[in-house]
C-alpha positions in Angstrom: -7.1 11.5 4.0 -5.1 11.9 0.5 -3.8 8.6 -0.5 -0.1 8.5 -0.9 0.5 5.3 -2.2 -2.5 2.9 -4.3 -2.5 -0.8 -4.6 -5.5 -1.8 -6.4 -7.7 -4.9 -6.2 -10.4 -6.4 -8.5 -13.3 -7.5 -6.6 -14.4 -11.1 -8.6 -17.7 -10.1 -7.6 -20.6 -7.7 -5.9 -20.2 -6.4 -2.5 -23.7 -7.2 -1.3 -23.5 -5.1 2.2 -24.6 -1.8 3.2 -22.7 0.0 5.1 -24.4 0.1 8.5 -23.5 -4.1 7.8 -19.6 -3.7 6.9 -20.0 -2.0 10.2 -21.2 -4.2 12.5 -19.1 -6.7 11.3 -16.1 -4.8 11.2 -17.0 -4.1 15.3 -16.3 -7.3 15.8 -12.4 -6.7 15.0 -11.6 -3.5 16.8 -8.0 -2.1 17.4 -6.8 -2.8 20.4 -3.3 -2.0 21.9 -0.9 -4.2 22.4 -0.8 -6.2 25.9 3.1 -6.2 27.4 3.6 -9.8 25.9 2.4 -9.0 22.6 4.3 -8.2 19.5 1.7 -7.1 17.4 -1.9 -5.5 17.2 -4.4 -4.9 14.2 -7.7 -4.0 14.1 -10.2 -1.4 12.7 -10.6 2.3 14.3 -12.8 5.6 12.8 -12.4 5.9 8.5 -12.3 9.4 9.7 -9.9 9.6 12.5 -10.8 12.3 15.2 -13.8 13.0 16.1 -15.4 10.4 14.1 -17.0 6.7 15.7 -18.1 5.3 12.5 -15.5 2.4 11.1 -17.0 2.5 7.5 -17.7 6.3 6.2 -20.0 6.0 3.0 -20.5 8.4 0.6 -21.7 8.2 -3.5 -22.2 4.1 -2.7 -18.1 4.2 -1.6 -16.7 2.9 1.6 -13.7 4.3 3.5 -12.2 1.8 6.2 -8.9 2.5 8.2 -7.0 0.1 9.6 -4.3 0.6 12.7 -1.7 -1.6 13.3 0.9 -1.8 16.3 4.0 -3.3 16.0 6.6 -4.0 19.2 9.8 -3.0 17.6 12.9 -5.6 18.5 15.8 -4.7 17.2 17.2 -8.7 15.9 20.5 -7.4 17.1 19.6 -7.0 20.7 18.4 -10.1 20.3 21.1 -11.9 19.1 23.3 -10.8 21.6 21.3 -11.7 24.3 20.4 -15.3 23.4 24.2 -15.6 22.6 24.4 -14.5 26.8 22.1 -17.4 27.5 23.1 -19.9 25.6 27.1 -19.2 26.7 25.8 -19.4 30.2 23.9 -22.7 30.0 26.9 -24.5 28.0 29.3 -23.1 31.0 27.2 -24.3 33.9 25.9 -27.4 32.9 29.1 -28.1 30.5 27.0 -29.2 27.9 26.0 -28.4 24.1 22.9 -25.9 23.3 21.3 -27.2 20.0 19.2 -25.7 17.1 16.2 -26.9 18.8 16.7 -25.6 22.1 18.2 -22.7 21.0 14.7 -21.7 19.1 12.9 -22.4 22.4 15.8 -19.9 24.3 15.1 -17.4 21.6 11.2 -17.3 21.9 11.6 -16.6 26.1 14.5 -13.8 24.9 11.9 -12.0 22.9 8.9 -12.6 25.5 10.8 -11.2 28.2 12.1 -7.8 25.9 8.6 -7.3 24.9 7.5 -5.5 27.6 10.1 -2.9 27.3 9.6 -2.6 23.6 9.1 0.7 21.6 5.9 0.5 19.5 5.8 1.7 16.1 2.0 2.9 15.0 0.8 3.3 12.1 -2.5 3.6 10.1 -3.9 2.4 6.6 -7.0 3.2 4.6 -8.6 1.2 1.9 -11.4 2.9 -0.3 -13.9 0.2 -1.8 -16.1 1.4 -4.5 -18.4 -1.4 -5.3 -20.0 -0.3 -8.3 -16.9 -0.3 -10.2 -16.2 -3.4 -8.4 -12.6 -1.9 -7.3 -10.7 -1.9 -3.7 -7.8 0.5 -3.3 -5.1 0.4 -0.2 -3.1 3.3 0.4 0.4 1.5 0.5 3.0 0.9 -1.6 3.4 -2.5 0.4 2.1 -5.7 -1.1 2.6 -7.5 2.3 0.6 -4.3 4.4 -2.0 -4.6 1.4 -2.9 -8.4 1.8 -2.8 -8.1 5.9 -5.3 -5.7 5.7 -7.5 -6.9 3.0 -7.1 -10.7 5.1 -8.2 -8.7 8.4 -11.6 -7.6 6.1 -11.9 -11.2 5.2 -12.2 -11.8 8.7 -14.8 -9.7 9.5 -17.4 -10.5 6.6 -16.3 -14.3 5.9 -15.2 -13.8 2.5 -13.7 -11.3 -0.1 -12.9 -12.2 -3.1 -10.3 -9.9 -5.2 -7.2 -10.2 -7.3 -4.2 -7.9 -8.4 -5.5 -7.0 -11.6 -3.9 -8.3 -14.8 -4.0 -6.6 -18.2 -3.8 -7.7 -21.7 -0.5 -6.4 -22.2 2.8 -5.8 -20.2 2.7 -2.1 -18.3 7.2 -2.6 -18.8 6.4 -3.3 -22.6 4.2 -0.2 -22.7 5.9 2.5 -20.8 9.3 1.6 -22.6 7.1 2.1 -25.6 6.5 5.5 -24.3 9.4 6.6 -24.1 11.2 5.1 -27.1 8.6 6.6 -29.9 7.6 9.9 -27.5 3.7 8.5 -27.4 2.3 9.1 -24.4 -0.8 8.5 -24.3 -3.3 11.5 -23.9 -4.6 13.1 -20.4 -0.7 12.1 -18.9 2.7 14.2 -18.7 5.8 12.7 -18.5 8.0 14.0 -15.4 11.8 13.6 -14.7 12.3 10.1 -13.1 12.0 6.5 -14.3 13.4 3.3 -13.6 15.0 0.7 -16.6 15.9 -2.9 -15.5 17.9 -5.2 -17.3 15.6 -8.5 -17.7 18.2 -10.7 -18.5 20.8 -12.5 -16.5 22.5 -9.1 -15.5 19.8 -8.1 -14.1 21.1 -4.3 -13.8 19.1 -1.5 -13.0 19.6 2.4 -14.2 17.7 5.3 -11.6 17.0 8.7 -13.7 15.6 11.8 -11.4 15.8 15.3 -12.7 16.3 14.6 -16.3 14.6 14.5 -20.0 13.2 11.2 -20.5 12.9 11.2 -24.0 16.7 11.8 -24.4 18.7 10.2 -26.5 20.4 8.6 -23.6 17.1 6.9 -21.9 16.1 5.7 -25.7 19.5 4.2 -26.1 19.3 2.0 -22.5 15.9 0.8 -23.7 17.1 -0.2 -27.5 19.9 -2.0 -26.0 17.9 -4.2 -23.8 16.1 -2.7 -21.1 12.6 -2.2 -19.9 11.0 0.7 -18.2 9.4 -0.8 -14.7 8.9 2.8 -12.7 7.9 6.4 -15.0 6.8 9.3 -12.9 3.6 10.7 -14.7 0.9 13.6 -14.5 -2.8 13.3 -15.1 -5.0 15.9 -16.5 -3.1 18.1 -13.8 -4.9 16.6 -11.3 -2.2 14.7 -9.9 1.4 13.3 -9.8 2.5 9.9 -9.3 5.3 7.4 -10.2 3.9 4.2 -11.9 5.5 0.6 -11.4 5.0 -2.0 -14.0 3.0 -3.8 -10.8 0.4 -1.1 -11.3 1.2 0.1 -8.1 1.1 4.0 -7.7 3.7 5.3 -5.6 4.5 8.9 -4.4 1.4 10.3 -5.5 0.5 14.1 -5.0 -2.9 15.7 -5.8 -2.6 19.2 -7.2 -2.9 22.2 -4.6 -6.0 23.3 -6.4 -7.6 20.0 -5.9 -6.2 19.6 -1.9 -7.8 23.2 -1.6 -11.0 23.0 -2.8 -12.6 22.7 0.9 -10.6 24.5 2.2 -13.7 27.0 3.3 -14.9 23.8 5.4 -11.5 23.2 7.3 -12.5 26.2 10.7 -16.4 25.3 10.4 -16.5 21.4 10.9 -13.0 19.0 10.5 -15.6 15.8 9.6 -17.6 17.9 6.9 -13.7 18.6 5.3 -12.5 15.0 5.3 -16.4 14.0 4.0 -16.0 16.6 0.9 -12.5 15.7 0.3 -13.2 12.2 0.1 -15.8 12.9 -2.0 -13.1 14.4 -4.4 -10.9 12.0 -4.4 -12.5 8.7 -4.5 -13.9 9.5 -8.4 -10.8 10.8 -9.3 -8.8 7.8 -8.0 -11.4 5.1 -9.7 -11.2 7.2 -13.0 -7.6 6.9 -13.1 -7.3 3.1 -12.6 -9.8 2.7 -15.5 -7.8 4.6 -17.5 -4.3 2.9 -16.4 -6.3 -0.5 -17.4 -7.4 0.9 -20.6 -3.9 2.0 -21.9 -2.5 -1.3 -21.2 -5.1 -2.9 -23.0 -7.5 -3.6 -20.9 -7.9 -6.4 -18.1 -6.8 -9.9 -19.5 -9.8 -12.4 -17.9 -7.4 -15.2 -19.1 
């Protein structure tokens, strides 16, 4: 239920759906498992997991939606080496040469035929919308899983407008800022890892875990050129997270005090658990965004 990871999207406008609507228009794209000859399988399941049947749980005027996604897993070795075996074969018994063309075709009836004795690799992803504050957040730390899902909900109600959002000034510009002249900004702690890329032509990269940030070492690498693009960061001790100058928030951990609050619910009714914890979360994880805009001066509409 916790979200891990946060990729966040700005709706261009309303979301004019309730949600007994999102869900009977999300029905229309359930999961399904992947048939023998299929390599892959996406579709909507229970917000709630367990237990639950409804796709879209609501709560406060939010919406919780969880998407599963099966993948066939081909390893491109295996692959290689057995289109290799055909193509050999064909060149030796009719002592002629396989071309690129053919050998495409050869490669598409390789994979077919090792589908069915694939492993699958499941997995599942939750996107909170919260159309009052007209924001959409995936819990993934993937761009490419992020658009597949929000393309899938595009699907289902016809259209969905939203962008990455894009602020006035640079989140590298500002976190190197940070760190240089020891101004965080208030409600946030700085933690012990950040990331500092060389923009220009060397394009080198220096990884800090475990140490001071506001050394004199981390200060020098930023006066001599580079820019801060990851900075792990606390918030009003609510939670821990590292921030990328994409916006995305990876790694993130919600303090034990927070995670427990329900705990009293967790032996009396699982549903009533996940309902209060998303009720918890989802405020706290629109708050936070607002404030991550704000510090970098706000979204530019440009």
């Amino acid at each position: 239920m916790w979200f891990r990871n946060l990729r966040a999207y700005r709706m261009t406008r309303g979301l004019e759906l309730t949600a007994e609507q999102l869900e009977e228009q999300l029905s229309k794209r359930l999961f399904r498992p992947c048939t023998p000859a299929q390599p892959l399988a996406v579709g909507w399941v229970p917000a709630l997991g367990e237990g639950s049947e409804v796709l879209v749980h609501a709560a406060d005027g939010r919406f919780l939606l969880c998407l599963r996604r099966e993948e066939k897993i081909l390893p491109a070795s295996v692959v290689r080496d057995l289109l290799k075996e055909r193509v050999e074969g064909i060149e030796a018994q009719q002592g002629r040469k396989v071309y690129r063309k053919e050998k495409l075709a050869l490669k598409d009836e390789v994979i077919q035929d090792c589908l069915p004795r694939a492993f699958s690799r499941h997995g599942e992803l939750r996107l909170l919308i919260d159309p009052q504050a007209r924001w959409v957040f995936v819990d993934t730390a993937s761009a490419p899983r992020a658009e597949e899902a929000l393309n899938l909900l595009r699907e289902g109600i016809g259209t969905f407008p939203v962008v990455p959002p894009q602020t006035v000034h640079a989140p590298s510009a500002a976190m190197s800022g940070w760190l240089t002249n020891a101004s965080l900004p208030e409600e946030f702690m700085l933690r012990d890892e950040c990331e500092l890329r060389d923009l220009g032509e060397q394009a080198a990269i220096v990884r800090c875990r475990g140490v001071e940030l506001l050394s004199d070492e981390i200060r020098q690498h930023i006066q001599g050129g580079m820019q801060v693009v990851r900075v792990s960061l606390g918030w009003k001790e609510q939670l821990t997270f590292v921030l990328g100058d994409d916006l995305c928030l990876r790694r993130m951990k919600f303090a034990d005090a927070l995670v427990k609050e329900n705990d009293e619910l967790m032996d009396e009714d699982r549903l009533a658990r996940l309902d209060a914890d998303f009720a918890l979360m989802a405020p706290a994880l629109t708050a936070l965004q607002d404030r991550l805009i704000a510090l970098f001066g706000g979204e530019d509409d440009a």
